[in-house]
N, C-alpha and C positions, 0 to 999 in steps of 0.2 A: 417385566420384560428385560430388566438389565439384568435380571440375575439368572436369567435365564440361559445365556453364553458360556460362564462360570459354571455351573451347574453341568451341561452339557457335556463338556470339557472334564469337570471330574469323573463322572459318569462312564463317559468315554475311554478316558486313561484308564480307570478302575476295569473293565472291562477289556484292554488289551494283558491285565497282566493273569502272571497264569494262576490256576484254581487253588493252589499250592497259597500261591501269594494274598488270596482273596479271603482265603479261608483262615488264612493266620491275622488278615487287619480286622477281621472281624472277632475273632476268636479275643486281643488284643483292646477291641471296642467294648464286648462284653465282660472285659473285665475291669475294664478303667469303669462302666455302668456299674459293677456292681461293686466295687470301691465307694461309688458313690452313695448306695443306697444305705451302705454298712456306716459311713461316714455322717449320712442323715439319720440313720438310725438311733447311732451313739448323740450323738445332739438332744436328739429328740431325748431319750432318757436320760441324758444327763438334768435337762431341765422338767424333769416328768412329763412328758406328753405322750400317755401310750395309744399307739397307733398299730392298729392289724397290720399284719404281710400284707395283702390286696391291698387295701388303700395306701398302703406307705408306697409302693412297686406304681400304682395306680398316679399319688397324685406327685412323687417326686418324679415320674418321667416328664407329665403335663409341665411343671418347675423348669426342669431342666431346657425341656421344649422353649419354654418362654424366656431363659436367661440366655437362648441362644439370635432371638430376634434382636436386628441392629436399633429397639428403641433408645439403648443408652451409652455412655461412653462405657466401653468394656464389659455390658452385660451388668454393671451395678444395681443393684437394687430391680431389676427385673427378677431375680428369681427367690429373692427375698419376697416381694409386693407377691407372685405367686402364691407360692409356701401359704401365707398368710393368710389370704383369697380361700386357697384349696382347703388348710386345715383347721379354716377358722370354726367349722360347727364340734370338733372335735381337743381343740386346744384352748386357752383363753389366752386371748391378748399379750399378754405380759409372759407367758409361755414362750409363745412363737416369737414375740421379739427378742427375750432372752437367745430362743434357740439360731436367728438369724444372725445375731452380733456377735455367738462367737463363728458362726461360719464367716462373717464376713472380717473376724479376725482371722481364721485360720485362712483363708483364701488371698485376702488383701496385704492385711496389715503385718504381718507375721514375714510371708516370703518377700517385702516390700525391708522391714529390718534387717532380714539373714543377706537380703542381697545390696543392701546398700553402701557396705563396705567394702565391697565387689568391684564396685564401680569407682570407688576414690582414684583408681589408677588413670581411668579411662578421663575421670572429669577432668583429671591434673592434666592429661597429654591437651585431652581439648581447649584448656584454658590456655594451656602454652603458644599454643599454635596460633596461627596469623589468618588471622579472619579472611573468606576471599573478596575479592573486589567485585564493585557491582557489573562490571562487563564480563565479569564471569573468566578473564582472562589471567595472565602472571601479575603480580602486584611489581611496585614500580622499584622496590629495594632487590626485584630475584634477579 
């Protein structure tokens, strides 16, 4: 029910804009999906797990479906635990975790390095800065 508002609401907006505009978020969608699938695909042989078109299309949407449910903080290991689940009659073990950890390098760990140097400026202003007061109001030195 709570998410039901939200839901509603994007729906809605999606729906006032024009066909033009609809046609391209989608156009847009399906290509960031199939990024994705090319993305799982190269994993998957990089650590040998050969898997058909239908079931690769088949079980990394299910995957995807389920890294999108709020059970973790940021989708972690949801769509991993998937993957896992779905291609385990077809992979061994030690495959699919292989093929999970470097997704969860190239996903996490990676854009987490390239941008942490990003942020030295921001950490430095924030550290500078003068903490606010608990009444929320000017501190007693402004």
């Amino acid at each position: 029910r709570r998410l039901a508002g939200p839901i509603e609401q994007v729906v809605s907006a999606f729906v006032l804009l024009e066909l033009r505009q609809q046609l391209t978020f989608f156009a847009m969608t399906c290509f960031i999906l199939g990024l994705e699938y090319v993305e799982f695909r190269l994993l998957f042989e990089a650590v040998g797990i050969a898997v058909g078109l239908a079931p690769m299309i088949w079980g990394m949407t299910a995957a995807i479906l389920f890294s999108n449910l709020p059970l973790t903080l940021g989708g972690v290991g949801t769509r991993e635990a998937a993957v896992a689940l779905l291609f385990a009659p077809v992979a061994s073990r030690e495959a699919l975790l292989a093929a999970m950890a470097l997704l969860f390098l190239w996903h996490f760990v990676l854009p987490a390095l390239f941008g942490a140097p990003l942020l030295l400026p921001f950490f430095r202003r924030l550290a500078a800065s003068e903490p606010p007061t608990a009444g929320g109001g000017q501190s007693p030195r402004a």
